[in-house]
GUNU-325669 format. One line per field, with one value per residue (C-alpha): x, y, z; residue number from 1; residue in one letter; chain. Coordinates in pm, 1 decimal, m for minus. Each point is the difference from the previous one (the first is absolute). Layout:
# GUNU-325669
u <- [X ...]
v <- [Y ...]
w <- [Z ...]
i <- [NUM ...]
aa <- [a ...]
ch <- [A ...]
//
This chain:
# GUNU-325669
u <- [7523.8 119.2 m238.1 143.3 m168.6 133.5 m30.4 197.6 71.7 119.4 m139.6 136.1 m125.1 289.9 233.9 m88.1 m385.1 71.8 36.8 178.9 374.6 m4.8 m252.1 m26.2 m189.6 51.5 m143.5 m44.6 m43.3 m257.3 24.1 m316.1 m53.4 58.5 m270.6 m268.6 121.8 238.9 m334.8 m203.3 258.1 m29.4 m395.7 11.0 213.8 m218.8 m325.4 181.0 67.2 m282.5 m293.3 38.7 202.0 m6.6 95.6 354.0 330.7 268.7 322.5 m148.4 m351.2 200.3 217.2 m188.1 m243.1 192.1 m221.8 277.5 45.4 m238.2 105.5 m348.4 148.1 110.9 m299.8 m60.6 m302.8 124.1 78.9 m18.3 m113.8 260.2 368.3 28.6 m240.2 173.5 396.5 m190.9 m97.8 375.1 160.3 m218.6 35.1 364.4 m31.2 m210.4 263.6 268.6 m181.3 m97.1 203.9 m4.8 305.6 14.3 188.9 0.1 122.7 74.6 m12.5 219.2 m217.8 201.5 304.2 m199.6 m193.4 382.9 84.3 m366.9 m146.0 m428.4 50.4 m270.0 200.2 m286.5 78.9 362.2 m85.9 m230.6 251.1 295.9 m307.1 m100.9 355.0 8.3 m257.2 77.2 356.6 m183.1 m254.6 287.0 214.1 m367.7 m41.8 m346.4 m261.4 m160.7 m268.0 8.9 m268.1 49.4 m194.8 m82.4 m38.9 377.5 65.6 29.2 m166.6 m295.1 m65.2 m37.1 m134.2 318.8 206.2 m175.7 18.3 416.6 23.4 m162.0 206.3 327.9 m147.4 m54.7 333.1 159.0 m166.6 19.5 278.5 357.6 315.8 m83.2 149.5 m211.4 24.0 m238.9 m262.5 m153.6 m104.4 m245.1 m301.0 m306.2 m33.3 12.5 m261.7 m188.2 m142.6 m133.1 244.3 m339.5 m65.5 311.4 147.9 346.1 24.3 m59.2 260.4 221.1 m55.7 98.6 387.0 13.1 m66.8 321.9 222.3 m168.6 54.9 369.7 128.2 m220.8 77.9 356.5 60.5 191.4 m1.8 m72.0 m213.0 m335.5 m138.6 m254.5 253.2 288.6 m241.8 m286.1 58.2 428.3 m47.5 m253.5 229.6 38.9 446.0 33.2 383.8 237.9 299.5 317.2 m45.4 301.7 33.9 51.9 m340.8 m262.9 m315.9 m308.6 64.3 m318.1 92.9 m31.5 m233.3 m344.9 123.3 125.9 45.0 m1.8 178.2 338.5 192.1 m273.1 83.8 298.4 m319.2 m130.1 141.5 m134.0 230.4 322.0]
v <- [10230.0 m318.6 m106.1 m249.1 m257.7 m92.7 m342.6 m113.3 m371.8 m36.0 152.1 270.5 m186.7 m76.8 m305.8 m143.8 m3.9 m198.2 303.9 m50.9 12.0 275.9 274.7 52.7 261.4 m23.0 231.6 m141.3 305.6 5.9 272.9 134.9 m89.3 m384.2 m71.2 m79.7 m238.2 m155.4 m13.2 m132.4 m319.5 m46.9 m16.2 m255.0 m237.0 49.8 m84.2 m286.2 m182.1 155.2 104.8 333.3 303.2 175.8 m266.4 107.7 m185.8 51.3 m167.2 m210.9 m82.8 m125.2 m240.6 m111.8 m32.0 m350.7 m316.4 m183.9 205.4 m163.1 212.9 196.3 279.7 90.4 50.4 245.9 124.9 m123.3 m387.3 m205.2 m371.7 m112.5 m20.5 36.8 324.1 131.7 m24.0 99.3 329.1 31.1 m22.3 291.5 263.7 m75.1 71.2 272.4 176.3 m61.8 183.3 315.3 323.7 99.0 124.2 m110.4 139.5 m193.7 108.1 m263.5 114.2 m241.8 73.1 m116.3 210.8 246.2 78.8 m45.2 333.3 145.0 m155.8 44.3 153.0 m113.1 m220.6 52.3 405.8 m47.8 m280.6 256.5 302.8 m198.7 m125.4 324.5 183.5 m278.0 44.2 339.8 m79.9 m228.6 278.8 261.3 m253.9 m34.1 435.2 m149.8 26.2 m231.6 m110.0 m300.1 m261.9 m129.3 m305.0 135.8 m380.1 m6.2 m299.1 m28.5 382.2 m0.5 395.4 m21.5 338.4 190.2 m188.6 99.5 399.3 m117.5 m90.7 313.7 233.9 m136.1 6.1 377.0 62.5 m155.9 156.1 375.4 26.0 13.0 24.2 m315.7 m356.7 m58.8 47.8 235.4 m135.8 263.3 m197.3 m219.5 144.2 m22.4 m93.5 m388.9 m195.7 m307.8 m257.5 m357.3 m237.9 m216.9 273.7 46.8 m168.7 185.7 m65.7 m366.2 m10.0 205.6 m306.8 m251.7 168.2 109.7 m368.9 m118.9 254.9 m35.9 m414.3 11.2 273.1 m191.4 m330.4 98.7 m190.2 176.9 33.4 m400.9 m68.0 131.2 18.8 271.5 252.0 m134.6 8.1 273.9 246.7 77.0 46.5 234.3 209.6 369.7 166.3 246.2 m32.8 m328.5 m65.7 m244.5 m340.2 m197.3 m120.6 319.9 m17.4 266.7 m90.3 172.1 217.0 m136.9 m3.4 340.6 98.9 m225.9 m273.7 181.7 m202.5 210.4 61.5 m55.3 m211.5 m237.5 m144.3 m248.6 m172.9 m58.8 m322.6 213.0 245.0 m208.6]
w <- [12418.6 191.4 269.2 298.4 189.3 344.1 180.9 322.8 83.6 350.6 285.9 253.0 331.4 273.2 m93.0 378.2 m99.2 m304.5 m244.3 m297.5 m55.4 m265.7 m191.7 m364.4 m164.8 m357.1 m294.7 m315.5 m288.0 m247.1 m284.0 m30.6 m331.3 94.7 290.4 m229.0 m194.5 265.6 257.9 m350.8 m13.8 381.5 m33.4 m245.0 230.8 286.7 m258.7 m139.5 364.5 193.6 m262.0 246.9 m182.0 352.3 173.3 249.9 m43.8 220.8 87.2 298.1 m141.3 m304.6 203.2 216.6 m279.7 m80.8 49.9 170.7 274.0 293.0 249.7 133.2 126.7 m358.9 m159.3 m301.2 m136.8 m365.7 90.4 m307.4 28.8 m282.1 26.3 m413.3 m5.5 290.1 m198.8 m329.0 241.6 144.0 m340.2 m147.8 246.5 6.2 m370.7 53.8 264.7 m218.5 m288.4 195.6 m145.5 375.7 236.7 345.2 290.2 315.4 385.2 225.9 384.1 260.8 277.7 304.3 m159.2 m47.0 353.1 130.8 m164.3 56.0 275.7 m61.9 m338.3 m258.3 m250.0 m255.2 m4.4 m51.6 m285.1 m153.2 m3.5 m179.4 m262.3 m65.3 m29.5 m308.1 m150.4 m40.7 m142.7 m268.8 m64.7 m34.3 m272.3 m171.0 49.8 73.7 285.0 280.4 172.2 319.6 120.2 252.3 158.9 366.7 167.8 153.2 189.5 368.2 59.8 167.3 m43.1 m344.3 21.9 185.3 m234.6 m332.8 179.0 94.4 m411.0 m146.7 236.0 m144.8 m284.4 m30.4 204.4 m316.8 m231.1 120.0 249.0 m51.6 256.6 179.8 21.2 m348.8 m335.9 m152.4 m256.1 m169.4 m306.0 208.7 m28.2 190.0 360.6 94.3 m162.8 204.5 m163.2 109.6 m168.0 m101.1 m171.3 m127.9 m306.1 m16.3 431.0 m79.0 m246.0 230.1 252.6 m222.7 m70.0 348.5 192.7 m187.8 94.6 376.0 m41.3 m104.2 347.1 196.3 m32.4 m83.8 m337.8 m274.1 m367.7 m151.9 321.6 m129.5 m339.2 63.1 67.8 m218.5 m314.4 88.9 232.4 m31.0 m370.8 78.5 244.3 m64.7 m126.0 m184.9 m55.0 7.2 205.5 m26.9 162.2 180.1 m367.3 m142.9 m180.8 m63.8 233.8 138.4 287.1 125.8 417.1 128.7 m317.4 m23.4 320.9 321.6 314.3 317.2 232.1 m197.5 217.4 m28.8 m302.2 149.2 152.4 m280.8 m296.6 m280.3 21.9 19.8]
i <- [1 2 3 4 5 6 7 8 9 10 11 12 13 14 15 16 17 18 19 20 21 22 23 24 25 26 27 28 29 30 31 32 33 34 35 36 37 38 39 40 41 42 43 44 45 46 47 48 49 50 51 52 53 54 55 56 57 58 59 60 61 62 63 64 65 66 67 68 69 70 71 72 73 74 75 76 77 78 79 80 81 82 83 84 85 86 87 88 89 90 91 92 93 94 95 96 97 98 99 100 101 102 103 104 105 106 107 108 109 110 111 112 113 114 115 116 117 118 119 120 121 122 123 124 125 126 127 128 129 130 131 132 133 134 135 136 137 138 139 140 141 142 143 144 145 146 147 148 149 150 151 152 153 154 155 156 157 158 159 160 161 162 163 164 165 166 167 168 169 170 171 172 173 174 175 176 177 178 179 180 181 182 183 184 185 186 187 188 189 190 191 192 193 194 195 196 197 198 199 200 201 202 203 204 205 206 207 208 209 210 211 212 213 214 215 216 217 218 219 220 221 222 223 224 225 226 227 228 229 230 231 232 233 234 235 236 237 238 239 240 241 242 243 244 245 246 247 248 249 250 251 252 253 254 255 256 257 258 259 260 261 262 263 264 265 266 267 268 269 270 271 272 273 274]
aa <- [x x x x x x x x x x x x x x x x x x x x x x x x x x x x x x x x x x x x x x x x x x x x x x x x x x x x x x x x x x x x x x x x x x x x x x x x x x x x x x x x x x x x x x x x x x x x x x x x x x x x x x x x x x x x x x x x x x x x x x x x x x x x x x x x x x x x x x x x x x x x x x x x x x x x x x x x x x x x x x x x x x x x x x x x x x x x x x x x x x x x x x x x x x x x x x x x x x x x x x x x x x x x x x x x x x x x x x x x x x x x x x x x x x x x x x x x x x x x x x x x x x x x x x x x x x x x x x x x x x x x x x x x x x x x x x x x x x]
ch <- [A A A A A A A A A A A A A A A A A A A A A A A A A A A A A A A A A A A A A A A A A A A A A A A A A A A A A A A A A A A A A A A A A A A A A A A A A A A A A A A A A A A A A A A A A A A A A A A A A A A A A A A A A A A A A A A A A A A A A A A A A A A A A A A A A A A A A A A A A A A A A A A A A A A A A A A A A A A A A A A A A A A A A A A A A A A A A A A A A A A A A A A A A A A A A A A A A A A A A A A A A A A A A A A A A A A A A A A A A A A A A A A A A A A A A A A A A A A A A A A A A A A A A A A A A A A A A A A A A A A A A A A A A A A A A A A A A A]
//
């Protein structure tokens, strides 16, 4: 049994009201036989920093948790007072990520192009059908089952409610209808599971791989440009197969597999991809 947690970074608000320029919704994988001890080394961080095994890290509480940032509007409810604690903190979750035996599969949503092709469309839905239609290709390589939890605070909707009903009904139409636009994904079981990501270890940890992936399309670097995704989340990207580079070399087929960036033609926008 593989369980995945699901985090978005990004929002799905307008573009003209200051919405983000792209969503990700990332799952990070867990066998079920590795939560315990993978949530057991996360506690002990936490205690070690914040005397509180409960207490919630995510991607923005952790940066903005650095005492030189003065700014006020970029406040986070895990500051730290000392600028060698708070790179002592940085280095070992970075070494924590990079331990993790977890797989990752990321989609990244250009909104604009997007709502060009289908104008009022939910962005989140769409993000959430291509996620799901791979997890079920790494459960079928794995001839193993599935379960999803999914944090149900989605930026920029207000109706968290209609959304969370939106979510569960594409869900199910996954799971137990075929002949549509989808790929069917009979070896997820269960119906979408909610869960508070303070409550959450394996949706915090989801945060922290997804904000990289969300960083690099949205500020439009590329591979070199930023360490957290270079060195934690990419290596952490689901293939199962390899493919010939312009060098004639054997590489991941990681686009397409565990990164997609939708819609398609998008990805001349975008410096990562050239």
């Amino acid at each position: 049994m593989f369980l995945m947690y699901v985090d978005e970074s990004g929002d799905t608000s307008a573009l003209e009201q200051g919405g983000s320029r792209v969503l990700a919704l990332s799952g990070c994988i867990f066998k079920e036989s590795d939560k315990q001890g993978i949530e057991e080394e996360l506690r002990k961080i936490k205690k070690r920093y914040y005397q509180d095994p409960d207490i919630e890290i995510k991607s923005n509480y952790l940066r903005y948790a650095n005492p030189s940032i003065k700014d006020p509007l970029k406040k986070s409810p895990i500051k730290l007072y000392e600028q060698k604690m708070y790179d002592s903190l940085q280095k070992d979750i970075q070494e924590y990520l990079k331990s993790l035996p977890i797989t990752l599969i990321s989609i990244v949503i250009d909104k604009k192009k997007y709502w060009e092709r289908y104008p009022a469309q939910n962005p989140y839905s769409a993000a959430y059908v291509f996620l799901l239609e791979r997890f079920q290709t790494f459960l079928q390589f794995n001839e193993a089952l599935g379960l999803c939890v999914v944090d149900p605070r989605e930026g920029g909707v207000t109706n968290k409610r209609k959304m969370d009903k939106e979510l569960n009904d594409t869900h199910q139409l996954l799971r137990w209808e075929k002949g549509g636009f989808w790929k069917p994904c009979p070896r997820i079981i269960e119906k979408i599971l909610f869960s508070d990501s303070a409550l959450t270890a394996g949706i915090q940890i989801a945060d922290l791989y997804c904000y990289p992936i969300f960083h690099l399309f949205q500020y439009n670097k590329k591979s070199g440009e930023y360490q957290w995704f270079d060195e934690i989340s990419w290596p952490k990207l689901y293939f199962h197969g390899n493919i010939k580079n312009e060098e004639d070399v054997f590489v991941p087929q990681i686009l397409g597999t565990g990164l997609k960036c939708f819609p398609d033609v998008t990805k001349k926008d975008f410096r990562s991809f050239e």
